[in-house]
Gaussian input, Z-matrix of N, CA and C with variables (Angstrom, degrees):
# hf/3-21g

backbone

0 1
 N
 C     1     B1
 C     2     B2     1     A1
 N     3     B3     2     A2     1     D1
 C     4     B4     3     A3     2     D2
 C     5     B5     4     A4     3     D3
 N     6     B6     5     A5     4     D4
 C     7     B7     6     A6     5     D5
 C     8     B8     7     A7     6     D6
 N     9     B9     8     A8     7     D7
 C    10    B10     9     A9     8     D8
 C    11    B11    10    A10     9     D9
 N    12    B12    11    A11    10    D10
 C    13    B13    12    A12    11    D11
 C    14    B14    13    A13    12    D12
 N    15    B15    14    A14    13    D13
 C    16    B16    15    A15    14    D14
 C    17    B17    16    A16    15    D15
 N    18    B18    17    A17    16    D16
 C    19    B19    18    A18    17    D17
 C    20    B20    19    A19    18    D18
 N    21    B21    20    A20    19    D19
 C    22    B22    21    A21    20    D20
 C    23    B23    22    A22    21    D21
 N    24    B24    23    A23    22    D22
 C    25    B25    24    A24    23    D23
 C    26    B26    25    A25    24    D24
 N    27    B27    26    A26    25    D25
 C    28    B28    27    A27    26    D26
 C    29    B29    28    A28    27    D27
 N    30    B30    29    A29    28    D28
 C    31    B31    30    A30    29    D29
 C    32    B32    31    A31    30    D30
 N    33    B33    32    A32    31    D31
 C    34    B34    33    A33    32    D32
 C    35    B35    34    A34    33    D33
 N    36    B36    35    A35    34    D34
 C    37    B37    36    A36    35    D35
 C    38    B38    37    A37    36    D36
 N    39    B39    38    A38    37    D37
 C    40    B40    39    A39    38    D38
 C    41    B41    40    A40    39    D39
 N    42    B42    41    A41    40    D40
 C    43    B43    42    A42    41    D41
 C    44    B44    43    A43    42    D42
 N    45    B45    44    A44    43    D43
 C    46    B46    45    A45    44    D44
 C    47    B47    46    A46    45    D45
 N    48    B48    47    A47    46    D46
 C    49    B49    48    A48    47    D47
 C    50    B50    49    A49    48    D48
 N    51    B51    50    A50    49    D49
 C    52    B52    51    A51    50    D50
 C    53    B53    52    A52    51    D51
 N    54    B54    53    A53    52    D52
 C    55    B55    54    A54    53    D53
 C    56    B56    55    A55    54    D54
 N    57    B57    56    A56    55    D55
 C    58    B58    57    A57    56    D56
 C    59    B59    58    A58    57    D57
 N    60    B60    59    A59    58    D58
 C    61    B61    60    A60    59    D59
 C    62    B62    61    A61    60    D60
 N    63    B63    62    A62    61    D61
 C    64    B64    63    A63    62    D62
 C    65    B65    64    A64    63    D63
 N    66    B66    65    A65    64    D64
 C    67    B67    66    A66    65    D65
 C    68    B68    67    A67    66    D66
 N    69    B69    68    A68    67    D67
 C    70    B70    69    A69    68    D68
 C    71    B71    70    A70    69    D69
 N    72    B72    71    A71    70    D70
 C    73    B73    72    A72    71    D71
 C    74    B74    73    A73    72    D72
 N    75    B75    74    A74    73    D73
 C    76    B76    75    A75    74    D74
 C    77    B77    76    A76    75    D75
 N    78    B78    77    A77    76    D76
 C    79    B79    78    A78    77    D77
 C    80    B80    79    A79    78    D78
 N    81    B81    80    A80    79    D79
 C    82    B82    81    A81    80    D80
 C    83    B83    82    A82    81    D81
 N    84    B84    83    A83    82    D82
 C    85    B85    84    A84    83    D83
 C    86    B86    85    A85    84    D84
 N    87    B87    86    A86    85    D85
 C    88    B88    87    A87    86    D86
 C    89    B89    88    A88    87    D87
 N    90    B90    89    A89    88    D88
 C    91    B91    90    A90    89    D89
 C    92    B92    91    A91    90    D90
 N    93    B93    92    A92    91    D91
 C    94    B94    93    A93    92    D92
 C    95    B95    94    A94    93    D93
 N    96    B96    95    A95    94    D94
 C    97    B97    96    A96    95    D95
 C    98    B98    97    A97    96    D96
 N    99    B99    98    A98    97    D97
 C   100   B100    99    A99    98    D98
 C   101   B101   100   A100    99    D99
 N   102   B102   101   A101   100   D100
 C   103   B103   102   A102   101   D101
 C   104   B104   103   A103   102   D102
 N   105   B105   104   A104   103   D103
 C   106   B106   105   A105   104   D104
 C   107   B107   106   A106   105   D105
 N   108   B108   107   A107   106   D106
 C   109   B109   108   A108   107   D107
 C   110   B110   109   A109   108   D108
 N   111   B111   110   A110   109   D109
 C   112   B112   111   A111   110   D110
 C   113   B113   112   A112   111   D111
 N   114   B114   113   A113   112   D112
 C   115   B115   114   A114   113   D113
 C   116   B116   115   A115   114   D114
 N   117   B117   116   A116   115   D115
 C   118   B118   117   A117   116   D116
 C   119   B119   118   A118   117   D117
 N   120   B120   119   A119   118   D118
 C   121   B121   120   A120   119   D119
 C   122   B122   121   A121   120   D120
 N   123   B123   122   A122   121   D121
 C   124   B124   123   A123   122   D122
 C   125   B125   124   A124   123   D123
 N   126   B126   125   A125   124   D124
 C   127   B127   126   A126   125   D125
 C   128   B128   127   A127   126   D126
 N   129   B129   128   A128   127   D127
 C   130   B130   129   A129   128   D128
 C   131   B131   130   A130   129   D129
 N   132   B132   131   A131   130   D130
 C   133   B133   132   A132   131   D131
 C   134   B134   133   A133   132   D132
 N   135   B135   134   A134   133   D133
 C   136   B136   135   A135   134   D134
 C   137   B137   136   A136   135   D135
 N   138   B138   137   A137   136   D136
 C   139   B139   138   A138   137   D137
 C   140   B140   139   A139   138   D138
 N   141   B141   140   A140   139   D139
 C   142   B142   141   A141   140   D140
 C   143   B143   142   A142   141   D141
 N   144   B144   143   A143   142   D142
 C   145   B145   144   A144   143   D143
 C   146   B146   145   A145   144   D144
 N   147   B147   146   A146   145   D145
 C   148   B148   147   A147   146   D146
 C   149   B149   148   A148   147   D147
 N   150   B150   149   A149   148   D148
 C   151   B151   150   A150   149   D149
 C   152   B152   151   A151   150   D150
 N   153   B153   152   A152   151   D151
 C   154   B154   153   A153   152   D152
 C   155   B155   154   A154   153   D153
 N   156   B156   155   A155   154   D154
 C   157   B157   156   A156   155   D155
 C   158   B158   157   A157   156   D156
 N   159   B159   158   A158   157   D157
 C   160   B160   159   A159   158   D158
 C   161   B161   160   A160   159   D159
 N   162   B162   161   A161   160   D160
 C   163   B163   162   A162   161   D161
 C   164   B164   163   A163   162   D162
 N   165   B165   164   A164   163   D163
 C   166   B166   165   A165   164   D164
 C   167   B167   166   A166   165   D165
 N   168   B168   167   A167   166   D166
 C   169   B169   168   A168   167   D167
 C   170   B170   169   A169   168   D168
 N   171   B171   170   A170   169   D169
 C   172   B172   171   A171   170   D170
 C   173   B173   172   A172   171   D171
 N   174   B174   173   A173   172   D172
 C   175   B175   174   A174   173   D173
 C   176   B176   175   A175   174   D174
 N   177   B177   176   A176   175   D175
 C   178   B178   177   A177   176   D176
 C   179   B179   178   A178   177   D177
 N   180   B180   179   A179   178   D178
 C   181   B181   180   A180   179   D179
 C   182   B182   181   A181   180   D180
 N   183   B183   182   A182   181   D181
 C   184   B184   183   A183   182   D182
 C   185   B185   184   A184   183   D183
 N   186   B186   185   A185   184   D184
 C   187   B187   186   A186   185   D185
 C   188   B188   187   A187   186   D186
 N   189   B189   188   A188   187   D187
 C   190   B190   189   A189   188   D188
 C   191   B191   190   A190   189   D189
 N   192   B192   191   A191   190   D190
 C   193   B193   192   A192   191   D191
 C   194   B194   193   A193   192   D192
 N   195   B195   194   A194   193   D193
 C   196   B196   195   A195   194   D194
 C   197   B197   196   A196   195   D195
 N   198   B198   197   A197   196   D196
 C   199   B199   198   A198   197   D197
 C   200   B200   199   A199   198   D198
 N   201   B201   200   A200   199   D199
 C   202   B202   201   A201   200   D200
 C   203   B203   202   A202   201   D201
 N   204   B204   203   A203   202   D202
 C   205   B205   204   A204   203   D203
 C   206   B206   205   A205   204   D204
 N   207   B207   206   A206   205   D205
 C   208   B208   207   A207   206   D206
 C   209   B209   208   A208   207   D207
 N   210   B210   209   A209   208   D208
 C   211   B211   210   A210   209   D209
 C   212   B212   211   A211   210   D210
 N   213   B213   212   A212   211   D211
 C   214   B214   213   A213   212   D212
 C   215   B215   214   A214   213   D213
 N   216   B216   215   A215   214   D214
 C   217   B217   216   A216   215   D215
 C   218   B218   217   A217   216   D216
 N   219   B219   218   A218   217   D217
 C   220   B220   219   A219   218   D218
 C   221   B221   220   A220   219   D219
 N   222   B222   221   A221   220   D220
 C   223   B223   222   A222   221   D221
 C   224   B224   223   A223   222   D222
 N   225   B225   224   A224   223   D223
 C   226   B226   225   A225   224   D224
 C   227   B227   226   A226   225   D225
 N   228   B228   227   A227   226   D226
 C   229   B229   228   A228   227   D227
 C   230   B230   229   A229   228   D228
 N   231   B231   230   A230   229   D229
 C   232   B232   231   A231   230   D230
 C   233   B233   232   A232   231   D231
 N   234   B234   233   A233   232   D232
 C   235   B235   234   A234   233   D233
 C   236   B236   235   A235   234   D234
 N   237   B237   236   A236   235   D235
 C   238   B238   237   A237   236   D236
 C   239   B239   238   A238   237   D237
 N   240   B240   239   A239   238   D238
 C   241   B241   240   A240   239   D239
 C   242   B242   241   A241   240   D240
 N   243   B243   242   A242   241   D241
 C   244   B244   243   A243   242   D242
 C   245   B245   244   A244   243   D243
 N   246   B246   245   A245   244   D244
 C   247   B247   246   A246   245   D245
 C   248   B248   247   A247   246   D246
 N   249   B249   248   A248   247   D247
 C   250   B250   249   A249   248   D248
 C   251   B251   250   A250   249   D249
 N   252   B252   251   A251   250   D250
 C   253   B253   252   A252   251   D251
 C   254   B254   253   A253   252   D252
 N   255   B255   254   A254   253   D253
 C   256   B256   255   A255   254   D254
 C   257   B257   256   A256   255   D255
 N   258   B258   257   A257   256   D256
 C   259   B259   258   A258   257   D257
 C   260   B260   259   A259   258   D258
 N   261   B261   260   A260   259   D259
 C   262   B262   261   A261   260   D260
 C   263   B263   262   A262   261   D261
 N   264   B264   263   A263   262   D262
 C   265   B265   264   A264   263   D263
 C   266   B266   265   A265   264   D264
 N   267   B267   266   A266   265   D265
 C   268   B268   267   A267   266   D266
 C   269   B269   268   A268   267   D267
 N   270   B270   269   A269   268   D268
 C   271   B271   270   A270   269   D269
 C   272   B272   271   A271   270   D270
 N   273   B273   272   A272   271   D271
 C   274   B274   273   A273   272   D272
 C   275   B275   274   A274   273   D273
 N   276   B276   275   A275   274   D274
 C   277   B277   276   A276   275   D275
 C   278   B278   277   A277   276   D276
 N   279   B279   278   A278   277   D277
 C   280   B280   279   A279   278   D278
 C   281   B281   280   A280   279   D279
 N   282   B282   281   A281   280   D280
 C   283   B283   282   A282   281   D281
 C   284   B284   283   A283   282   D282
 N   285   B285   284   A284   283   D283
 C   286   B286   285   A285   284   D284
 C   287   B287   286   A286   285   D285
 N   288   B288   287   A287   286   D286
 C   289   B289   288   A288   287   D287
 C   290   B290   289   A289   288   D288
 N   291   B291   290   A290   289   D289
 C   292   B292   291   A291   290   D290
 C   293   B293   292   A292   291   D291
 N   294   B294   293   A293   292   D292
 C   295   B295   294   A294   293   D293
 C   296   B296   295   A295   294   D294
 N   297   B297   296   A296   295   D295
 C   298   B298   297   A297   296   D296
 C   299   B299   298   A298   297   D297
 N   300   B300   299   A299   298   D298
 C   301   B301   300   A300   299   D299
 C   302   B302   301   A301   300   D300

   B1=1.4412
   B2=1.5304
   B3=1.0361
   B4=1.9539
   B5=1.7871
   B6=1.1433
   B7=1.2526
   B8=1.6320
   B9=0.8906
   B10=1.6100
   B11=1.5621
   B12=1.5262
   B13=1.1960
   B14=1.9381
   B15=1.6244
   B16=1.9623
   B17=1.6971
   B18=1.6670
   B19=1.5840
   B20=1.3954
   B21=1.4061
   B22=1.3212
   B23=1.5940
   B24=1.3939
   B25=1.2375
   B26=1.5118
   B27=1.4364
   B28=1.8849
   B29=1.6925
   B30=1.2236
   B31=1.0166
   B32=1.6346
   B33=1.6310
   B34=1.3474
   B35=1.6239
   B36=1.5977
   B37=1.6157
   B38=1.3905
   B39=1.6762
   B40=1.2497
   B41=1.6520
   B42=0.8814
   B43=1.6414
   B44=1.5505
   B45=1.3476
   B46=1.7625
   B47=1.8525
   B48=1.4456
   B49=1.5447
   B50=1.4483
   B51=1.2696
   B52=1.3627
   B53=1.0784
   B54=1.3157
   B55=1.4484
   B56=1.3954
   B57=1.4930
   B58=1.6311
   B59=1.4109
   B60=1.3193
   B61=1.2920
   B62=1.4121
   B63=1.3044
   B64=1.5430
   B65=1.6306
   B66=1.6743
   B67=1.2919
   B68=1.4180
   B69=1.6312
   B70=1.1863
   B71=1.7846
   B72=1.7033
   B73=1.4399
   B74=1.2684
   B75=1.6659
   B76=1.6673
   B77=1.3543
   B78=1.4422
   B79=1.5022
   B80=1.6879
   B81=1.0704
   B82=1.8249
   B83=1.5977
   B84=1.3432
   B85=1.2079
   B86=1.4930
   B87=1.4638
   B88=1.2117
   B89=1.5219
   B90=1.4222
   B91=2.0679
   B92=1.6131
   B93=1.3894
   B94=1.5954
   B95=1.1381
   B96=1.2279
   B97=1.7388
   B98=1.2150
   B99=1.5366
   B100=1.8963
   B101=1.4975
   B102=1.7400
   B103=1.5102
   B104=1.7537
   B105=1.1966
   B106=1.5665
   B107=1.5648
   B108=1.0472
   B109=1.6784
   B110=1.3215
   B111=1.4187
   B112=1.4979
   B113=1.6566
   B114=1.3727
   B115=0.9813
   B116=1.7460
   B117=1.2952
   B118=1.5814
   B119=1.3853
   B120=1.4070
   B121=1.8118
   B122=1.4513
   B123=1.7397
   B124=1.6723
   B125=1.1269
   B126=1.2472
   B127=1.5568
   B128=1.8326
   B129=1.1814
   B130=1.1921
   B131=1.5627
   B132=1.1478
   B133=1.1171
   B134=1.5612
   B135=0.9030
   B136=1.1875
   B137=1.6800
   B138=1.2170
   B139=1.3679
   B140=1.5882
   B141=1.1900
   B142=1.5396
   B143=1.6315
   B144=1.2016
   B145=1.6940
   B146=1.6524
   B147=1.7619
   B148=0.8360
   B149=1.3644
   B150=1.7564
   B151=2.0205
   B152=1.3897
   B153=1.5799
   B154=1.3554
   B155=1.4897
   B156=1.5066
   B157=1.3152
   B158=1.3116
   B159=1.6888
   B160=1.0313
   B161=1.1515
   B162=2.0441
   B163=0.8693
   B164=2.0994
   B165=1.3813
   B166=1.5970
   B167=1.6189
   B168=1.6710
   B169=1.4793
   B170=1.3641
   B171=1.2716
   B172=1.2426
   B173=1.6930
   B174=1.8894
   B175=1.1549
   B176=1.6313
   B177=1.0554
   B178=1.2303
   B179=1.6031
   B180=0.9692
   B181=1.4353
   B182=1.5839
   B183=1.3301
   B184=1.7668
   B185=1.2802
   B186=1.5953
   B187=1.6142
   B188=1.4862
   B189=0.9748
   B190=1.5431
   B191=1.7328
   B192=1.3164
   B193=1.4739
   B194=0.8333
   B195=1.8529
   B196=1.4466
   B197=1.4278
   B198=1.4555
   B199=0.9347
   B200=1.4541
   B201=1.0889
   B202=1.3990
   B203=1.5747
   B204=1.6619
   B205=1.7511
   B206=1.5306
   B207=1.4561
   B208=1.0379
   B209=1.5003
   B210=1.7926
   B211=1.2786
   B212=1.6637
   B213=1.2456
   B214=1.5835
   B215=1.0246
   B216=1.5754
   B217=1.3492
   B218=1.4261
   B219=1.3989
   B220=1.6635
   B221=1.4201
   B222=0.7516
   B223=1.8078
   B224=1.6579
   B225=1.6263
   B226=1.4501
   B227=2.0305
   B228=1.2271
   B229=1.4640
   B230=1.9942
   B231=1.3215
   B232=1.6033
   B233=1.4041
   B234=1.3568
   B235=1.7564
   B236=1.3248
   B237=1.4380
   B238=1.5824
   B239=1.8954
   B240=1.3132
   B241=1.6488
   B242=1.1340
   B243=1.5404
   B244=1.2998
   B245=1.7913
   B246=1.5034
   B247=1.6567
   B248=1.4864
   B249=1.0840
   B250=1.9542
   B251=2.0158
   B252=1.2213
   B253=1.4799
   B254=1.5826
   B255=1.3837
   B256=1.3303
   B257=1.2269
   B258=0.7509
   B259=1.9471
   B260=1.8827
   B261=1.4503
   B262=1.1278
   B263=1.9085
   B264=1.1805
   B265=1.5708
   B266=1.7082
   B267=1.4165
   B268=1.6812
   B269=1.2094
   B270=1.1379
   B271=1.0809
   B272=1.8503
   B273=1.4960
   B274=1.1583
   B275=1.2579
   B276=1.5953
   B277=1.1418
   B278=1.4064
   B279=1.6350
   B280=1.2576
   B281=1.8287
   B282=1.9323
   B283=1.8784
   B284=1.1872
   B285=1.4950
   B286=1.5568
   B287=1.2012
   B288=1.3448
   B289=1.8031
   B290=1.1100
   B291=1.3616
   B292=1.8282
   B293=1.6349
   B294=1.1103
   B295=1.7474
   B296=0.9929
   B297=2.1366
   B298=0.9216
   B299=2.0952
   B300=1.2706
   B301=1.3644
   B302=1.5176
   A1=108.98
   A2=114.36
   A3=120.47
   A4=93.31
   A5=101.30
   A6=132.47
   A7=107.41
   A8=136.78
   A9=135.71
   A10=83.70
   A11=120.25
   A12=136.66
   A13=110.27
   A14=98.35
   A15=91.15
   A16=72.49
   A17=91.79
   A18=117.43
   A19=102.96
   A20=119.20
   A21=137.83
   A22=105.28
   A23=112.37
   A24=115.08
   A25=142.96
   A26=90.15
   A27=125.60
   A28=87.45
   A29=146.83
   A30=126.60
   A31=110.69
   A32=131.46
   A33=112.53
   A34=135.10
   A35=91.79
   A36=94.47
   A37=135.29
   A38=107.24
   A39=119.26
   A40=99.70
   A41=96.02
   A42=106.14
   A43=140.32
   A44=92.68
   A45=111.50
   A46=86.33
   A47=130.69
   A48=106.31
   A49=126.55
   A50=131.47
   A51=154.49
   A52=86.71
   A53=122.65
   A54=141.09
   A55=103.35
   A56=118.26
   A57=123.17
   A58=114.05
   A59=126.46
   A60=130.33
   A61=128.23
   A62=109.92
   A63=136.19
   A64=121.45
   A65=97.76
   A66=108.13
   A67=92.69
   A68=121.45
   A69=145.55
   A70=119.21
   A71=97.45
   A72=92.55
   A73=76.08
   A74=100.24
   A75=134.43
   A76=99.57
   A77=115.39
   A78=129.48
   A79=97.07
   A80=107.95
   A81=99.19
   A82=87.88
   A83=140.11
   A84=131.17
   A85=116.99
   A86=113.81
   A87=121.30
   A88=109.15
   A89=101.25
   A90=93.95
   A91=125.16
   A92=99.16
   A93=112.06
   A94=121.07
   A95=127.91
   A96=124.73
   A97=124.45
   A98=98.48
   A99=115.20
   A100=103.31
   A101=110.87
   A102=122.16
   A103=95.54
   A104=132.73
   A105=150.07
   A106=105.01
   A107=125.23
   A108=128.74
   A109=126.32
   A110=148.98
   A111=143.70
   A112=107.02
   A113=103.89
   A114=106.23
   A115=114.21
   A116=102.82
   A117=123.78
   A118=94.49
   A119=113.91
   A120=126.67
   A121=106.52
   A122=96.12
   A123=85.91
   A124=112.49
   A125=129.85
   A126=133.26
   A127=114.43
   A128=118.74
   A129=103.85
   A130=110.20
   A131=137.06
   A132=131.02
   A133=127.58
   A134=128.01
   A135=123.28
   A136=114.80
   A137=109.65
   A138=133.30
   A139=127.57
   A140=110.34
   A141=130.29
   A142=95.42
   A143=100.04
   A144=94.83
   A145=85.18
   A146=117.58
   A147=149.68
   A148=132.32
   A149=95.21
   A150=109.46
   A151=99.75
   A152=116.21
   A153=131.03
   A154=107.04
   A155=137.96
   A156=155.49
   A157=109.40
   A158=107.39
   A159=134.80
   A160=102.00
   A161=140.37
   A162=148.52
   A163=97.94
   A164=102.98
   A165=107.75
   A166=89.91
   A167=121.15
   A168=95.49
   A169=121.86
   A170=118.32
   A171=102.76
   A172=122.51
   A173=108.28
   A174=115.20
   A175=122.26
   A176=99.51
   A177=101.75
   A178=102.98
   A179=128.24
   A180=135.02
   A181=95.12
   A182=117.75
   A183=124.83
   A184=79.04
   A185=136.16
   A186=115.90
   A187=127.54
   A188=98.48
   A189=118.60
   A190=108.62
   A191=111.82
   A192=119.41
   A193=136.26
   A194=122.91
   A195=107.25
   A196=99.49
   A197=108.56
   A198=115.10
   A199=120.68
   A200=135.85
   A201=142.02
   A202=132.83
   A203=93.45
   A204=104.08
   A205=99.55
   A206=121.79
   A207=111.69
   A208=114.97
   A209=98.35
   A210=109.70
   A211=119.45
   A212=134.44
   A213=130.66
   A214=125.07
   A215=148.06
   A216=139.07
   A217=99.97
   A218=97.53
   A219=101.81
   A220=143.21
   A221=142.02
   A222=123.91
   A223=102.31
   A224=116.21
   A225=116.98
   A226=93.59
   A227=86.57
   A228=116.21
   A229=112.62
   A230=87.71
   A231=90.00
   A232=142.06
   A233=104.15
   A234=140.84
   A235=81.72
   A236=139.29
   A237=132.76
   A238=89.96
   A239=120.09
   A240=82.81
   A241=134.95
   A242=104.60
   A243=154.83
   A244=106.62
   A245=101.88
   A246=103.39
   A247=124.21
   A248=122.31
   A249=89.99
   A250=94.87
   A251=111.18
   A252=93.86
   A253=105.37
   A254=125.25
   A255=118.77
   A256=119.79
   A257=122.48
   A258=137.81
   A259=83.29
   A260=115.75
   A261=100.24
   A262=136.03
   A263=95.22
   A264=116.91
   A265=91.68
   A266=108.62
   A267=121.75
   A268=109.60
   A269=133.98
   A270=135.97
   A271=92.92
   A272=123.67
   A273=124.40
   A274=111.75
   A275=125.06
   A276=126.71
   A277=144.03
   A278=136.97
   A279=114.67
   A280=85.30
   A281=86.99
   A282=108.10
   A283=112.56
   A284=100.06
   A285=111.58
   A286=92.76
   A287=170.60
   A288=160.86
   A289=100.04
   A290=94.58
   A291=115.16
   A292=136.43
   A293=87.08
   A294=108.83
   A295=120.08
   A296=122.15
   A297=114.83
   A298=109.79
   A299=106.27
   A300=106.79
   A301=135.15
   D1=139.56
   D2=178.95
   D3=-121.03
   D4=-174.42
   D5=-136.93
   D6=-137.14
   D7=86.81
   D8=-152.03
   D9=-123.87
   D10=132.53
   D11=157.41
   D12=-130.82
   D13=165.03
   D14=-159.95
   D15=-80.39
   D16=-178.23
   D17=-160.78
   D18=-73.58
   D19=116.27
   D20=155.04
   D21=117.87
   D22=-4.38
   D23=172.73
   D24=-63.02
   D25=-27.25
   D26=-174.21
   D27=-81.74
   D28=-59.10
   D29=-173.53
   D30=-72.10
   D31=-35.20
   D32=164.94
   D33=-49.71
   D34=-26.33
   D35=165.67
   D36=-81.89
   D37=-10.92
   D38=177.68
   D39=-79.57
   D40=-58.07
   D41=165.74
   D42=-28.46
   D43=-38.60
   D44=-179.07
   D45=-106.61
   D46=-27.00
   D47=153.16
   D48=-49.62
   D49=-48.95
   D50=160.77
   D51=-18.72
   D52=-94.55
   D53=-130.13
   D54=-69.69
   D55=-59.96
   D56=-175.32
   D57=-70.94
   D58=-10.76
   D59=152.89
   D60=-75.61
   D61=-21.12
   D62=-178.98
   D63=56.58
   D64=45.56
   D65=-170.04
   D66=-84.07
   D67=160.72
   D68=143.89
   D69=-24.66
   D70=-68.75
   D71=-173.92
   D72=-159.47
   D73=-172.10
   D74=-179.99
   D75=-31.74
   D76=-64.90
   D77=-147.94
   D78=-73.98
   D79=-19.77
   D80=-159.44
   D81=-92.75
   D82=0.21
   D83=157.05
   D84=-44.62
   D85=-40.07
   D86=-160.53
   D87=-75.03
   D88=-33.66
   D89=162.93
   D90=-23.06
   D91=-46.71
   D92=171.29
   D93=-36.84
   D94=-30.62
   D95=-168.26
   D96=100.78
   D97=7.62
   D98=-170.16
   D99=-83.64
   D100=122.70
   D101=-163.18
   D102=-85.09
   D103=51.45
   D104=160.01
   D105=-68.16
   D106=141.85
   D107=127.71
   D108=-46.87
   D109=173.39
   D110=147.14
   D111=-61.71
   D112=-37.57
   D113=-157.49
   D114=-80.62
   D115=-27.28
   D116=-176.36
   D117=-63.53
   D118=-37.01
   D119=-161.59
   D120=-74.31
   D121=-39.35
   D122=178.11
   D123=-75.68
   D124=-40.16
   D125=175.20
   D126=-43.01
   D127=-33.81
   D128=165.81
   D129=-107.15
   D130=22.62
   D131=120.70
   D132=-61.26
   D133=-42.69
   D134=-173.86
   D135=-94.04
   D136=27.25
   D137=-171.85
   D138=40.44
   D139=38.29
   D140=-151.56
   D141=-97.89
   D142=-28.51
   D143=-172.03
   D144=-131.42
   D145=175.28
   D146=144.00
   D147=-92.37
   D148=122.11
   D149=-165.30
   D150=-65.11
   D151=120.63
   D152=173.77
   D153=-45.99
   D154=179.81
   D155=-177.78
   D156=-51.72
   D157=-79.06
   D158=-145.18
   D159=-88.08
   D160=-42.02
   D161=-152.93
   D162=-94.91
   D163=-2.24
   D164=179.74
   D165=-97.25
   D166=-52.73
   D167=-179.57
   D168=-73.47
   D169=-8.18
   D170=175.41
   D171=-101.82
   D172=28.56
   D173=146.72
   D174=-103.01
   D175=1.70
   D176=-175.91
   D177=-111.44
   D178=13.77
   D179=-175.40
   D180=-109.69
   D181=-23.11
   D182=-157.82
   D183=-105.60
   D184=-61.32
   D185=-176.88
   D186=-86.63
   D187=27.87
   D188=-179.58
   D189=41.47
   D190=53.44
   D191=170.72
   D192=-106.68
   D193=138.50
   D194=-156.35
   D195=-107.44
   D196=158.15
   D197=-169.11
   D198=-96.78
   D199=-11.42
   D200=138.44
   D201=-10.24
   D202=-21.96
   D203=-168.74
   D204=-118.48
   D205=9.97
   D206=-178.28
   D207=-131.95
   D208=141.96
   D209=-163.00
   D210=-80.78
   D211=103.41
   D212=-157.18
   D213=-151.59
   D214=-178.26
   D215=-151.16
   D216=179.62
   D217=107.32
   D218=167.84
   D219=-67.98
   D220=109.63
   D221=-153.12
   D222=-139.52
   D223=144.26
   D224=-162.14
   D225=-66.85
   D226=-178.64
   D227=168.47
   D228=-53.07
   D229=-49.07
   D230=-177.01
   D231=-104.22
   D232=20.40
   D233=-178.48
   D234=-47.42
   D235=-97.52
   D236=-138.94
   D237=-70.53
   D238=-28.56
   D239=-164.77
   D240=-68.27
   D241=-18.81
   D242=177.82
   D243=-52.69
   D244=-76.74
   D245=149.32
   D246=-61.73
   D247=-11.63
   D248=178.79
   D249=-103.66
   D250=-15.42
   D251=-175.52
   D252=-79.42
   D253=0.16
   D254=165.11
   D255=-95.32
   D256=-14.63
   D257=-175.94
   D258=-89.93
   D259=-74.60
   D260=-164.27
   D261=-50.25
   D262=-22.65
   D263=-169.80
   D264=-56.13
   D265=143.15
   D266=166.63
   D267=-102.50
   D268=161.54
   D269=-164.15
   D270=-118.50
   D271=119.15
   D272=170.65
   D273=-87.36
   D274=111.01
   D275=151.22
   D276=-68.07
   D277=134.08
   D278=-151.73
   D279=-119.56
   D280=127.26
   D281=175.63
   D282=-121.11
   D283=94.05
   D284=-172.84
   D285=-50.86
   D286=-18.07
   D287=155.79
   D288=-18.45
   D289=-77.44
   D290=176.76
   D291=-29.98
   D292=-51.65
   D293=-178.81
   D294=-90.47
   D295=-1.78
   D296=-171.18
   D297=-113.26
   D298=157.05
   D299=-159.04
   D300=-107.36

């Protein structure tokens, strides 16, 4: 399950993590014990990816936030692959010209 918030929202929540945790910055989140990259971290800061399930409650378990006040949308694991393998697919056309010998 991921974590879909509307556009610009995913970084206000990273944000109000920051704060009620009273970390420094992005990176000092990671004091927590959260098995992230920096880099994974910026990526959902910068809203590039979508915050997995488990790794959203367990920021909100570290800033003690409830979730009642926040606006969000659950969506499976395979929502985009779902859309890009249909967009991506070509359509093979058959030219008997071509095939013929």
């Amino acid at each position: 399950m991921r974590i879909k918030f509307a556009r610009g929202e995913q970084r206000k929540f990273l944000d109000l993590v920051i704060e009620k945790t009273s970390s420094p910055s992005l990176r000092g989140l990671l004091q927590f014990g959260f098995d992230v990259p920096y880099s994974t971290l910026k990526n959902y800061y910068n809203e590039s990816r979508l915050l997995p399930g488990d790794f959203f409650d367990d920021l909100c378990a570290v800033a003690n936030i409830d979730l009642m006040g926040l606006e969000f949308e659950e969506v499976d694991e395979n929502w985009g692959k779902i859309k890009g393998g249909k967009i991506g697919k070509r359509k093979k056309l058959y030219d008997p010209a071509k095939n013929s010998s």
